[in-house]
C-alpha positions in Angstrom: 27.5 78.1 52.0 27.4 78.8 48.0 23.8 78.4 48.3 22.7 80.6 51.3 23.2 77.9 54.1 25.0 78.1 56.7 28.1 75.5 56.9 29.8 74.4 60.1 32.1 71.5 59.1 33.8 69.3 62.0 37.0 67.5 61.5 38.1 64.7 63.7 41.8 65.1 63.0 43.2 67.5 60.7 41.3 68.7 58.1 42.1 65.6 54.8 44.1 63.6 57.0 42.6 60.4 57.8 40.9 58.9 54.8 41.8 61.4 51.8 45.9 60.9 53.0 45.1 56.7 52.0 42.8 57.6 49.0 43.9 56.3 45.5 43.3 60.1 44.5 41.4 58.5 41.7 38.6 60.7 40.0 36.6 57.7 38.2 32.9 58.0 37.1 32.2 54.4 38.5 33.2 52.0 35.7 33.5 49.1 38.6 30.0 49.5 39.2 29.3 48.9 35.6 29.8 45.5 35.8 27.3 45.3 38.6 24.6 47.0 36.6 24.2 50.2 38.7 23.9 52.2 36.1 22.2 55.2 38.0 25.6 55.0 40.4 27.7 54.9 36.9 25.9 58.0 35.9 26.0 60.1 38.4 29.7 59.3 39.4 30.5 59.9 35.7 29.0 63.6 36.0 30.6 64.2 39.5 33.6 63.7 38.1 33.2 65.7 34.6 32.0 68.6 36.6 35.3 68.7 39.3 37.3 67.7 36.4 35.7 71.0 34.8 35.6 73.3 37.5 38.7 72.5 39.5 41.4 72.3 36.3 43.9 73.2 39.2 43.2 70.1 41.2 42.5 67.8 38.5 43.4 65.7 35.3 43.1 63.6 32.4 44.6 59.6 33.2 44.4 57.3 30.7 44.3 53.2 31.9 44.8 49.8 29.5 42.9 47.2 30.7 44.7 44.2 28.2 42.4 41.4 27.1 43.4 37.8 26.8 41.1 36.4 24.2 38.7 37.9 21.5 36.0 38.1 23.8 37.1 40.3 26.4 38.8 42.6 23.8 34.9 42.9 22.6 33.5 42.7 26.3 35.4 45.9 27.8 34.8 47.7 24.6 31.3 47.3 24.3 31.3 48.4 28.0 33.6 51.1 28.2 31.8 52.5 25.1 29.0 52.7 27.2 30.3 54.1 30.3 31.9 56.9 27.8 28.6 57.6 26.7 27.0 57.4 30.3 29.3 60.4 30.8 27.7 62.4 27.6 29.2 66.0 27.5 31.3 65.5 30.2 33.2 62.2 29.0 36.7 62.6 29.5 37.7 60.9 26.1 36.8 57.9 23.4 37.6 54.8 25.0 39.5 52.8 21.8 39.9 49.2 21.3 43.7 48.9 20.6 46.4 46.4 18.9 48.0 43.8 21.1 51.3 45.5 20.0 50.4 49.2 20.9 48.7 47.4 24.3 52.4 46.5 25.0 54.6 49.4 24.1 52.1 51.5 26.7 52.4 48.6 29.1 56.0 47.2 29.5 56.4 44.3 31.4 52.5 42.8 30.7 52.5 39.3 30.5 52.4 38.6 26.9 51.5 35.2 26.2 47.4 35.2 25.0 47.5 38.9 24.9 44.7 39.5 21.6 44.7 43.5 22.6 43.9 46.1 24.8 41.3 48.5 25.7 42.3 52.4 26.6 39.7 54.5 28.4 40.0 57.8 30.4 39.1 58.3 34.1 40.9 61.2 36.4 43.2 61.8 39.5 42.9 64.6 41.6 44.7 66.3 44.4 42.1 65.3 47.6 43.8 67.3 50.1 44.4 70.8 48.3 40.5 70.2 47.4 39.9 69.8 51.3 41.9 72.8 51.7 39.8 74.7 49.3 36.7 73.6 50.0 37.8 75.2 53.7 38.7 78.2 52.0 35.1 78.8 50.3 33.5 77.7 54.0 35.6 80.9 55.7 35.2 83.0 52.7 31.2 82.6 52.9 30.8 83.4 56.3 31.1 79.7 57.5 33.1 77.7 60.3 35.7 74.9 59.7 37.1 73.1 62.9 39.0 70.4 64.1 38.3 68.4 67.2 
């Protein structure tokens, strides 16, 4: 396609209906597989998605998430490892991941059940619209000579 190849992509339904219409439309560089200790997955998911965060502004953005802790050592536990998955990221981090108070933890998160609450942990990952990048990625396949069709 982009590169000189030929494309011919083959939809069984219509194009970003069946699994991108029940994604989470979450854009995240892995930090679940962090706790595994696949950190060649955490890497290259985190630069995936610093790259489409970059070069599709229009289908992309910023989220910020709280994870809250419940004693001193997870508040130190997620920090330590968020820290390193915003690193993992390098230029294309999305943000510092901070260790906050238990009180800002609970103005951004009404409703959090409160008792043992020590503080929270706020880190950036990113959402995207799946199907308009479908729908563009189609676009690019006609517009370089290639074939999109559904079956």
């Amino acid at each position: 396609m982009t590169r000189g190849y030929r494309t011919l992509l083959l939809e069984q339904s219509d194009f970003a209906k069946s699994t991108s219409s029940k994604a989470t439309k979450l854009l995240h560089g892995g930090v679940r597989y962090l706790a595994q200790g696949d950190v060649a997955l955490v890497r290259e998911a985190s630069v995936e998605r610093g790259l489409l965060l970059k070069n599709a502004q229009h289908l992309s953005r910023n989220l910020s998430f709280v994870i809250p802790a419940y004693s001193w050592w997870e508040g130190i536990f997620y920090t330590i490892g968020l820290k390193l998955y915003d690193w993992m990221a390098g230029r294309l981090s999305l943000g510092s991941s901070k260790h906050i108070s238990r009180k800002k933890t609970l103005n951004l998160l009404p409703g959090l059940k409160e008792d043992h609450l020590t503080a929270g942990i706020l880190y950036h990952d990113g959402q995207f619209d799946d199907a308009r990048l479908a729908v563009n990625l189609m676009q690019t396949i006609y517009d370089k000579g290639g074939v999109a069709l559904n079956i």
